[in-house]
KETI-751663 format. One record per atom (N, C-alpha, C): residue in one letter; x, y, z; residue number from 1. Coordinates in nm, 2 decimals. Example, Ala and Ser with C-alpha at 12.3 -4.5 7.8 and 13.67 -1.06 7.14 Angstrom:
BEGIN
[A, [1.32, -0.57, 0.78], 1];
[A, [1.23, -0.45, 0.78], 1];
[A, [1.32, -0.33, 0.78], 1];
[S, [1.28, -0.22, 0.71], 2];
[S, [1.37, -0.11, 0.71], 2];
[S, [1.29, 0.00, 0.79], 2];
***
This chain:
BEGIN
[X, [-1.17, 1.21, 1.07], 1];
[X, [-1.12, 1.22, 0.94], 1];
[X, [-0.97, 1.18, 0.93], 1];
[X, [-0.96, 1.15, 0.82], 2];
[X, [-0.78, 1.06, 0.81], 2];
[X, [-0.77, 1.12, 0.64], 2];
[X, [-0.61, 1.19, 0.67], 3];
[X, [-0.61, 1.16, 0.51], 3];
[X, [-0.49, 1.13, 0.46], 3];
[X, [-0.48, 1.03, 0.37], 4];
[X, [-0.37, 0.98, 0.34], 4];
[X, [-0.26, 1.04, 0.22], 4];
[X, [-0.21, 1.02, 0.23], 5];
[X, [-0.13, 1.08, 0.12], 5];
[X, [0.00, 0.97, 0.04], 5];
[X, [-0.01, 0.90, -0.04], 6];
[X, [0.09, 0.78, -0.05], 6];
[X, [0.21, 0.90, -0.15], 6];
[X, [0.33, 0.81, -0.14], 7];
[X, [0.42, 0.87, -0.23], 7];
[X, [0.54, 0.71, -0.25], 7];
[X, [0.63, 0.74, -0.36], 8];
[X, [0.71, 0.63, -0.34], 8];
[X, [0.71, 0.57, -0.52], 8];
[X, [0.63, 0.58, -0.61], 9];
[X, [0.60, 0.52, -0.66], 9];
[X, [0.65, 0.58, -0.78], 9];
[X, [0.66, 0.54, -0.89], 10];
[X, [0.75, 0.53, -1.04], 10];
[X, [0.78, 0.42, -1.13], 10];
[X, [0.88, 0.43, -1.21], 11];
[X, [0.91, 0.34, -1.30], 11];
[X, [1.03, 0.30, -1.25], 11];
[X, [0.99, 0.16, -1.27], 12];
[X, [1.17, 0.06, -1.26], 12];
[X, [1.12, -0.05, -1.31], 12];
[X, [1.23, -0.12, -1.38], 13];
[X, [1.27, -0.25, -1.45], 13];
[X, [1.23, -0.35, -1.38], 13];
[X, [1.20, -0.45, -1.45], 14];
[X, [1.15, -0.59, -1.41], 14];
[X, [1.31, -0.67, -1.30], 14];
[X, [1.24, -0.64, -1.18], 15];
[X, [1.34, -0.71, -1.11], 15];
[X, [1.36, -0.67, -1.01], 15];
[X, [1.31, -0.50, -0.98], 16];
[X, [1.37, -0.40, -0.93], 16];
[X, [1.28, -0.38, -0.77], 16];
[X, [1.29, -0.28, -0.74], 17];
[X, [1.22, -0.29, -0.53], 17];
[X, [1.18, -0.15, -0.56], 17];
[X, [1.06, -0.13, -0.50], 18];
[X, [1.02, 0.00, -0.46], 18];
[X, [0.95, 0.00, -0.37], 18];
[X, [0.99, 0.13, -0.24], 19];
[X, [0.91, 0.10, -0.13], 19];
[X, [0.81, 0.22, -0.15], 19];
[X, [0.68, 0.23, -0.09], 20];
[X, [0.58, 0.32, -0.09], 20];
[X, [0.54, 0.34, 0.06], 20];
[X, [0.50, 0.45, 0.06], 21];
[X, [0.49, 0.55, 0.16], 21];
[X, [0.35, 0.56, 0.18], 21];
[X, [0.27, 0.57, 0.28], 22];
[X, [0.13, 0.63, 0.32], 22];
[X, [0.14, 0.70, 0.47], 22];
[X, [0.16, 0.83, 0.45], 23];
[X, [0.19, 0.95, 0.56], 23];
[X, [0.01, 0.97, 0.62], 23];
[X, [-0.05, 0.96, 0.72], 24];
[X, [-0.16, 0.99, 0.79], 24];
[X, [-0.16, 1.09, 0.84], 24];
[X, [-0.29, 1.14, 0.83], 25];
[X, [-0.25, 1.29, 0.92], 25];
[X, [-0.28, 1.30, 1.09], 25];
[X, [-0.28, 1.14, 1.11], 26];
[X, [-0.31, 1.16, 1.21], 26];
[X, [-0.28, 1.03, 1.30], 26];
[X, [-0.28, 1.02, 1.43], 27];
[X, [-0.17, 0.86, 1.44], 27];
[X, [-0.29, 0.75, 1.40], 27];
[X, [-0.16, 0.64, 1.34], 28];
[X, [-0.22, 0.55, 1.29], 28];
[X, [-0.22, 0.44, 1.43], 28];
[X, [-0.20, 0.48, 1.53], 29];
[X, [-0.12, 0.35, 1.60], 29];
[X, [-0.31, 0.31, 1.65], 29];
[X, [-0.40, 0.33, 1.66], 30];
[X, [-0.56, 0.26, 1.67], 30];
[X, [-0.60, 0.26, 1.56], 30];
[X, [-0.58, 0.28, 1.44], 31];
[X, [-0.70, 0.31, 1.30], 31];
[X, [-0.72, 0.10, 1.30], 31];
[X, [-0.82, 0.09, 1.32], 32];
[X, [-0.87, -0.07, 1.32], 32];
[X, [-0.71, -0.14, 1.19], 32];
[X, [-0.79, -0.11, 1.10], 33];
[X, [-0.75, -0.15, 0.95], 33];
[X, [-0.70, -0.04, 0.83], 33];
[X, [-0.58, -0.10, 0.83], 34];
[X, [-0.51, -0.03, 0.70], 34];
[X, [-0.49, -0.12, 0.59], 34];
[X, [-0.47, -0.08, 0.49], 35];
[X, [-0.42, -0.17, 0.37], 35];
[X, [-0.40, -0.03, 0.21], 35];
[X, [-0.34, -0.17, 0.14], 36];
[X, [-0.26, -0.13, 0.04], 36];
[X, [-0.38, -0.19, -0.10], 36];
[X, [-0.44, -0.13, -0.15], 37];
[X, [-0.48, -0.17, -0.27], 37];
[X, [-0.41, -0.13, -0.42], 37];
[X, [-0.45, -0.21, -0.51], 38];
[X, [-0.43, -0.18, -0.63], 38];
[X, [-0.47, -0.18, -0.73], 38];
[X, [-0.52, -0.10, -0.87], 39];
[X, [-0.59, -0.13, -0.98], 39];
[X, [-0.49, -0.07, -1.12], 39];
[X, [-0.52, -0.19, -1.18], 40];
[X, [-0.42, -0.18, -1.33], 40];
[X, [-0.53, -0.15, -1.43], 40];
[X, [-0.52, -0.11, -1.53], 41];
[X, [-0.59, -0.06, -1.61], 41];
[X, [-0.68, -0.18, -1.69], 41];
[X, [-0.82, -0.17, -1.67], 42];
[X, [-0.91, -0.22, -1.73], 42];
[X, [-0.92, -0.35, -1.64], 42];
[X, [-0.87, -0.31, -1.48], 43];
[X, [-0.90, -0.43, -1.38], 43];
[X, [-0.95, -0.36, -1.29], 43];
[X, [-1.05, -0.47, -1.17], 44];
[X, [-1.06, -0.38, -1.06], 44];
[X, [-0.99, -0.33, -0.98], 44];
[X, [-0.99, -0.28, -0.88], 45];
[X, [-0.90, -0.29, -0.76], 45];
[X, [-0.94, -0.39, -0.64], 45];
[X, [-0.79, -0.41, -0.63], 46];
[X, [-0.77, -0.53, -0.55], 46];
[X, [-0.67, -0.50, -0.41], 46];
[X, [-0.74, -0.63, -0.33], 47];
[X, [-0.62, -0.55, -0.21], 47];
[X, [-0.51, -0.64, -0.26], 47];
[X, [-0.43, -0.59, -0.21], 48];
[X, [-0.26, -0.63, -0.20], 48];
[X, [-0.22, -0.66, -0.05], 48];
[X, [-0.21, -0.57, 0.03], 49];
[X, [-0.19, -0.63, 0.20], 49];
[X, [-0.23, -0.56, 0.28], 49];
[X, [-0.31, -0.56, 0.38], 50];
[X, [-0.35, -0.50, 0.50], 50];
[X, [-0.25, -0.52, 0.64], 50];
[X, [-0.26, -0.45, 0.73], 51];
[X, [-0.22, -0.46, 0.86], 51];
[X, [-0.33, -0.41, 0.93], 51];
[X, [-0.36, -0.47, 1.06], 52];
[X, [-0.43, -0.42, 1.12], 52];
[X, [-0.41, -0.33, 1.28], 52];
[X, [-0.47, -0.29, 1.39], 53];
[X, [-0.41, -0.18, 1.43], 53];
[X, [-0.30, -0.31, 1.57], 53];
[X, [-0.33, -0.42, 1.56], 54];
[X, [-0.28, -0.51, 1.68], 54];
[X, [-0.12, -0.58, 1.57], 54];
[X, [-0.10, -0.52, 1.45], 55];
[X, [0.01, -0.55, 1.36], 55];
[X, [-0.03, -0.68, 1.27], 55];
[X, [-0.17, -0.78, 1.30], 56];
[X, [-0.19, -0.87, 1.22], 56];
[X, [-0.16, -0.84, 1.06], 56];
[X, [-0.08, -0.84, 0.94], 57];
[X, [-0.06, -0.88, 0.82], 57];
[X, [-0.16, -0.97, 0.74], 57];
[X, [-0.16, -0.92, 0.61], 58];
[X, [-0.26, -1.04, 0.58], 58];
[X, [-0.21, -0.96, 0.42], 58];
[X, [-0.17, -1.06, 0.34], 59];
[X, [-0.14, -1.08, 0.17], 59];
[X, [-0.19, -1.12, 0.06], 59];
[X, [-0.22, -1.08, -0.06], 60];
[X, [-0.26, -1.16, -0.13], 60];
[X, [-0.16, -1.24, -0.21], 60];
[X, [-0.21, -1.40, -0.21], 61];
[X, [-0.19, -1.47, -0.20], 61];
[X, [-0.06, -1.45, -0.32], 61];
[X, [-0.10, -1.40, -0.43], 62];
[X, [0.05, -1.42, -0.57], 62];
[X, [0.13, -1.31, -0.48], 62];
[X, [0.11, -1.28, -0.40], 63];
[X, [0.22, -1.15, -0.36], 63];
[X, [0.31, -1.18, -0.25], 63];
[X, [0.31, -1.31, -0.20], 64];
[X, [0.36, -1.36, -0.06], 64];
[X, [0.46, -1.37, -0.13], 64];
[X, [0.58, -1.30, 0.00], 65];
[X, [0.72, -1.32, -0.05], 65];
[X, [0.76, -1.25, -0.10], 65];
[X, [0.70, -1.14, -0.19], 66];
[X, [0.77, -1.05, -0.28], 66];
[X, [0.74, -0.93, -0.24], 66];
[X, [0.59, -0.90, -0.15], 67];
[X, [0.58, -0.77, -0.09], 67];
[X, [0.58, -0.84, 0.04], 67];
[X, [0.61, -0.69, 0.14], 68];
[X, [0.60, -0.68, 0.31], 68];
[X, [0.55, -0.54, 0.32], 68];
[X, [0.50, -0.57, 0.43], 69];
[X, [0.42, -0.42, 0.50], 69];
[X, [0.52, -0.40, 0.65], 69];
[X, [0.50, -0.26, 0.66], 70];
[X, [0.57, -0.22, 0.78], 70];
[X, [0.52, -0.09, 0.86], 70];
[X, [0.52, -0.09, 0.98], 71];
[X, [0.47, 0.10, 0.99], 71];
[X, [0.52, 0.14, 1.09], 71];
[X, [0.53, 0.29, 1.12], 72];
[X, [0.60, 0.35, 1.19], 72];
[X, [0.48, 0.41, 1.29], 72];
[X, [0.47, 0.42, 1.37], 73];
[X, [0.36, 0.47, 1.44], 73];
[X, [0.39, 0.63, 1.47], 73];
[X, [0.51, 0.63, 1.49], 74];
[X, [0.58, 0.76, 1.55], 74];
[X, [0.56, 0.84, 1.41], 74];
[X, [0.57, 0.82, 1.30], 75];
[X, [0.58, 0.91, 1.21], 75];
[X, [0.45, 0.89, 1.12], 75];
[X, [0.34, 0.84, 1.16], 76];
[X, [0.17, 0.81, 1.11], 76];
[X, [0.22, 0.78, 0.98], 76];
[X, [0.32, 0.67, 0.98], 77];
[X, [0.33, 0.57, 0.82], 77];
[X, [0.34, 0.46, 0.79], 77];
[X, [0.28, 0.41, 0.70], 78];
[X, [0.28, 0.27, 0.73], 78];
[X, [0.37, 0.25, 0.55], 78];
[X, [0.41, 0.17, 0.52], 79];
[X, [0.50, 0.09, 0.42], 79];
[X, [0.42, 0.00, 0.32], 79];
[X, [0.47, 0.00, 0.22], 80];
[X, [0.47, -0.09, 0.11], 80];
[X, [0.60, -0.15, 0.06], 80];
[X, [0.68, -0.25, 0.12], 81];
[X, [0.83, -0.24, 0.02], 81];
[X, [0.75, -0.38, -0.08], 81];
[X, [0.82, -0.36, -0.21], 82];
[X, [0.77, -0.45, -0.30], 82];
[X, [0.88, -0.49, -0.38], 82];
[X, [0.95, -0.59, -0.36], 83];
[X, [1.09, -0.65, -0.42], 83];
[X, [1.05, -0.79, -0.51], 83];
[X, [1.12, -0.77, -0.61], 84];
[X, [1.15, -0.84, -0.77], 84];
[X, [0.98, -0.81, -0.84], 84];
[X, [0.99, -0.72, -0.87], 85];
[X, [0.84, -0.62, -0.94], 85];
[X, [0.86, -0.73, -1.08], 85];
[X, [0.78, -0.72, -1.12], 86];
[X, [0.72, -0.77, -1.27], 86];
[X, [0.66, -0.70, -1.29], 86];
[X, [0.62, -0.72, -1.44], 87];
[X, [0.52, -0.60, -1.57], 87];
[X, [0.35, -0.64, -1.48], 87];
[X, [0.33, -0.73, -1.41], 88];
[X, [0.18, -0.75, -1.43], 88];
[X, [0.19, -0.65, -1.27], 88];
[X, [0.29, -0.55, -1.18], 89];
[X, [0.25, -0.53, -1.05], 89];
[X, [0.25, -0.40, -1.15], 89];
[X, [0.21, -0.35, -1.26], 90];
[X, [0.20, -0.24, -1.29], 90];
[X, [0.06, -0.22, -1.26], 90];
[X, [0.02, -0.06, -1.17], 91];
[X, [-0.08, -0.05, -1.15], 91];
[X, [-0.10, 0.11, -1.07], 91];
[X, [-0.24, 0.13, -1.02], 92];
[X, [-0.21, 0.22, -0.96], 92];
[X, [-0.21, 0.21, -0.80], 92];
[X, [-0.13, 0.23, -0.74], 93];
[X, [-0.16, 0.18, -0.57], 93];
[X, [-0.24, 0.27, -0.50], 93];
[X, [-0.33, 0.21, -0.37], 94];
[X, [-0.37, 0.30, -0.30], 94];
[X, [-0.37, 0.26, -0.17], 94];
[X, [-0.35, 0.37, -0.02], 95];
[X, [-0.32, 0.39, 0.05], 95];
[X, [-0.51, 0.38, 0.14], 95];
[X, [-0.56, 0.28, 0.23], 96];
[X, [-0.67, 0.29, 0.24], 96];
[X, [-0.66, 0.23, 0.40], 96];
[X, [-0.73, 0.29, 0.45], 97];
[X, [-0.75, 0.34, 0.60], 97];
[X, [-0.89, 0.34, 0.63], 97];
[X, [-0.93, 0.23, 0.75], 98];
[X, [-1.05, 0.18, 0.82], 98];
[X, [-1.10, 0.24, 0.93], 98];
[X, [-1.16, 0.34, 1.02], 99];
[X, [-1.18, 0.34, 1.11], 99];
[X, [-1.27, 0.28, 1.19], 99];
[X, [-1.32, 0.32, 1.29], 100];
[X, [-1.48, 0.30, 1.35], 100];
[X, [-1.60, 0.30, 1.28], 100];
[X, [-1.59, 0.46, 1.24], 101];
[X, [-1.72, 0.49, 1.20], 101];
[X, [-1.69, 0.48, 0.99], 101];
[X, [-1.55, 0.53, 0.98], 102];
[X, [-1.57, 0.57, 0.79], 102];
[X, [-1.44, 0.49, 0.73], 102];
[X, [-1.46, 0.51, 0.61], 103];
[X, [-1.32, 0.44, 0.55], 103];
[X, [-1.25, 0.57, 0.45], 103];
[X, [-1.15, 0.58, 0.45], 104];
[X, [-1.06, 0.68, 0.39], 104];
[X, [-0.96, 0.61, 0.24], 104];
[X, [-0.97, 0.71, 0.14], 105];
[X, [-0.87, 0.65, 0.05], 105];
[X, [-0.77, 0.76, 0.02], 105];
[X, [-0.66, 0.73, -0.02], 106];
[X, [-0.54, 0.83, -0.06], 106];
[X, [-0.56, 0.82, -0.20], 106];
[X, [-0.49, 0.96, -0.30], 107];
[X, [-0.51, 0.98, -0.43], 107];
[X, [-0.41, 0.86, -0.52], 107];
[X, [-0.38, 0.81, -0.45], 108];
[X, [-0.28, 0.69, -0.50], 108];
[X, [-0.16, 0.76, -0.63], 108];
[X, [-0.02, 0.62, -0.62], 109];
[X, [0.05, 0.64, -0.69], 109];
[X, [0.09, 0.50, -0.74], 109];
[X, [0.14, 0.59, -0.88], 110];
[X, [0.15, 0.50, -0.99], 110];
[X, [0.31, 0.42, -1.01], 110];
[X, [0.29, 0.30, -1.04], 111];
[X, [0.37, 0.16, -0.99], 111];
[X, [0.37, 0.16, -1.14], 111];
[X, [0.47, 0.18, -1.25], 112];
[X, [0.48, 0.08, -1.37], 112];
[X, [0.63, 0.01, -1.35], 112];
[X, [0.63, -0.10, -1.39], 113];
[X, [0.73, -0.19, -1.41], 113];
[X, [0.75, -0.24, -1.54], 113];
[X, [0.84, -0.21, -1.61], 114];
[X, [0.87, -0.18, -1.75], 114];
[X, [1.03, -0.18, -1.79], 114];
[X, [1.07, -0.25, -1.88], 115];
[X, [1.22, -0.20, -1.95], 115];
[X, [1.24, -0.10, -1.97], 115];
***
C-alpha cells in the first residue's frame, strides 16, 4: 500500500509558478512509476509528467518547458514545479503512484489560474 497525499496547490495569476508536493508514505526510491495527472472540469484526466523509479521523465507534450518534475527520495516526495501557469492549467492535480502489483491515487489538489 502507498498513500499519497499532494499539497501545494491554489490560486495565482496568469504568469505565476506553483510547485506541488506528493509526500509517500513510504520510500518512493523503487515505486516502478510515478506521475502527475490532471483533470479540468468537463475534461478527462490526463497525465501531465511521470518519472520513473531509474529517474527517466516523460511530459506532455504542451507542457515541455513550462513544467519539471523532481524528487527527494530521503523525504518520499516527488515535485511538480509548474512556471508561467495559464487559465487552461486550471485543473485538479493528482499525485499517482505505480507499483508491482497495484496503482495508487492521491485525493488531489486544486490548481486555478485566474486574475
Amino acid at each position: 500500500q502507498v498513500q499519497l497525499v499532494e499539497s501545494g496547490g491554489g490560486l495565482v495569476q496568469p504568469g505565476g509558478s506553483l510547485r506541488l508536493s506528493c509526500a509517500a508514505s513510504r520510500s518512493i526510491f523503487s515505486i516502478p512509476f510515478m506521475a502527475w495527472y490532471r483533470q479540468a472540469p468537463g475534461k478527462q484526466r490526463e497525465l501531465v509528467a511521470s518519472i520513473s523509479s531509474g529517474g527517466s521523465t516523460n511530459y506532455a507534450d504542451s507542457l515541455k518547458g513550462r513544467f519539471a518534475l523532481s524528487r527527494d527520495d530521503a523525504k518520499n516526495t516527488f515535485y511538480l514545479q509548474m512556471n508561467s501557469l495559464i487559465p487552461e492549467d486550471t485543473a485538479v492535480y493528482y499525485c499517482y503512484a505505480h507499483t508491482d502489483l497495484n496503482q495508487f491515487w492521491g485525493q488531489g489538489t486544486q490548481v486555478t489560474v485566474s486574475e
